[in-house]
C-alpha positions in Angstrom: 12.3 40.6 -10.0 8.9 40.5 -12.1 10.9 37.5 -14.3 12.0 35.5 -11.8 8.3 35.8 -10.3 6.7 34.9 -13.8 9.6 31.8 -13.9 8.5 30.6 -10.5 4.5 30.8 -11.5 5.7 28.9 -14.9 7.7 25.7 -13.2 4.9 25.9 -10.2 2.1 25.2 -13.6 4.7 23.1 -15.1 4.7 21.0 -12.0 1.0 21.1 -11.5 0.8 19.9 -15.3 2.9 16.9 -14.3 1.3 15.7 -11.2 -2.3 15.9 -13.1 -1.3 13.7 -16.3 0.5 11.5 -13.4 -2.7 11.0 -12.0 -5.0 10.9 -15.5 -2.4 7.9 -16.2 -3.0 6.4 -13.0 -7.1 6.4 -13.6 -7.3 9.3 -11.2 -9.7 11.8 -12.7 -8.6 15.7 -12.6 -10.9 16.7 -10.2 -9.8 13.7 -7.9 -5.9 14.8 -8.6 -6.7 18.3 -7.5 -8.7 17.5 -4.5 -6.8 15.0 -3.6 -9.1 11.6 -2.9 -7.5 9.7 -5.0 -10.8 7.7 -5.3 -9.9 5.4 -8.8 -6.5 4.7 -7.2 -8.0 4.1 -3.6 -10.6 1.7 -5.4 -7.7 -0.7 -6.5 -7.6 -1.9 -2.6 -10.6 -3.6 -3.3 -9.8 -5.9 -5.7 -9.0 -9.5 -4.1 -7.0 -12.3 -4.3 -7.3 -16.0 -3.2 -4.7 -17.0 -0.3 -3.4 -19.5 -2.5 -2.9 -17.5 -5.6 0.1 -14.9 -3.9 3.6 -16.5 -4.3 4.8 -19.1 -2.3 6.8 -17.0 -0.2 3.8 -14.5 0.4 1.4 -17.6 2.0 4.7 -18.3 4.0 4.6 -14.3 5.3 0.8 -14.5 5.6 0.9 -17.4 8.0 4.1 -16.4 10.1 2.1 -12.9 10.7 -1.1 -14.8 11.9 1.5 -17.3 13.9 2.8 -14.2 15.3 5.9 -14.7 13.6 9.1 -15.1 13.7 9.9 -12.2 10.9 13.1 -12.5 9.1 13.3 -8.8 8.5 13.8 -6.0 11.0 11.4 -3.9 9.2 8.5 -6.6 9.4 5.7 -5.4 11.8 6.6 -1.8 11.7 4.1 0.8 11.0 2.7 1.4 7.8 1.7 5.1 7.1 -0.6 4.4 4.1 0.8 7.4 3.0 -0.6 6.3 -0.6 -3.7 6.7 0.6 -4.6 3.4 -1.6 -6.2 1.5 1.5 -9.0 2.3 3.7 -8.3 5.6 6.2 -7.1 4.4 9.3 -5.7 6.3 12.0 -1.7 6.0 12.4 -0.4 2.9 13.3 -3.5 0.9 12.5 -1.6 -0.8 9.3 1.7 -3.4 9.6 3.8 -4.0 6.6 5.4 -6.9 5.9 8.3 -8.1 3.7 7.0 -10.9 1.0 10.5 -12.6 0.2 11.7 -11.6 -3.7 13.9 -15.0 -5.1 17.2 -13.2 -6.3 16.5 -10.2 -4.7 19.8 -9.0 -3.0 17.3 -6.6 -0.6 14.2 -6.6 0.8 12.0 -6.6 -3.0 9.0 -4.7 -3.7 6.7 -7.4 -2.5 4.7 -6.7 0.8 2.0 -7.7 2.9 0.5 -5.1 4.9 -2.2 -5.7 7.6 -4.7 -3.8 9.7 -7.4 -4.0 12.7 -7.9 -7.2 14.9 -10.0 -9.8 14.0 -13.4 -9.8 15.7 -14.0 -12.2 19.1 -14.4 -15.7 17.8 -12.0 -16.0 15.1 -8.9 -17.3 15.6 -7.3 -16.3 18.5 -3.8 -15.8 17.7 -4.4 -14.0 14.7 -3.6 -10.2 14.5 -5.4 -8.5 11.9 -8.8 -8.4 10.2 -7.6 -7.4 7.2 -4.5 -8.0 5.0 -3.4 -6.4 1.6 -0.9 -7.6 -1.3 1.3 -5.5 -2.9 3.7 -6.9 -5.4 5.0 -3.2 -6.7 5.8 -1.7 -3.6 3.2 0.1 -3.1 1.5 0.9 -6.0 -1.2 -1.2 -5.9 -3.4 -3.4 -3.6 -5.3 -6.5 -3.2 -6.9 -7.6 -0.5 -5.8 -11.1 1.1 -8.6 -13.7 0.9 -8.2 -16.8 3.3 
């Protein structure tokens, strides 16, 4: 019993090992891994880029969503849960994701757009969110959408 008790304590540090240098390769720091924030990762949201620099079919997404659509994916509009944690905390349901067409992909891709909030009164009035984010590695990484 006391060996399989000193194996378990082993693969639980073993696994704690892992997750750390997963996050120490990521730019987390160790005392960001171990608490959890996630800060260098979350700080990636904040990069930017220019509506007309994300792929054709991405400007085509980002206009449907602010048209209202139509979506060719069943999937688009659904809840994102941020789960991540790479964009701003938001309560659940405040982010939609998006599918960002992949040419040759034979299913949905890795590219996304994911969107959050409503715009403020005076900006245009059919558009839904205040805020949109690219993610070309499902995922992994963020930018945030300028117009």
């Amino acid at each position: 019993m006391a060996a399989h008790a000193s194996i378990t304590s082993l693969a639980s540090r073993f696994v704690l090992a892992a997750c750390l240098l997963a996050n120490l390769a990521m730019g987390t720091t160790e005392a960001q891994a171990r608490d959890g924030t996630g800060m260098a990762a979350r700080q990636l949201s904040q990069e930017s880029i220019p509506l007309a620099e994300l792929p054709a079919q991405g400007q085509r997404t980002y206009q449907a969503i602010l048209d209202g659509g139509p979506f060719r994916h069943d999937k688009d509009g659904t809840v994102f849960g941020n789960r991540e944690r790479l964009l701003p905390p938001e309560r659940r349901g405040h982010y939609r994701e998006y599918t960002v067409d992949t040419p040759g992909a034979s299913n949905r891709g890795a590219r996304r757009i994911v969107c959050g909030g409503r715009k403020e009164t005076g900006e245009k009035r059919n558009s839904p969110t205040a805020a949109c984010w690219y993610t070309a590695d499902h995922y992994a990484s963020f930018r945030r959408i300028v117009p």
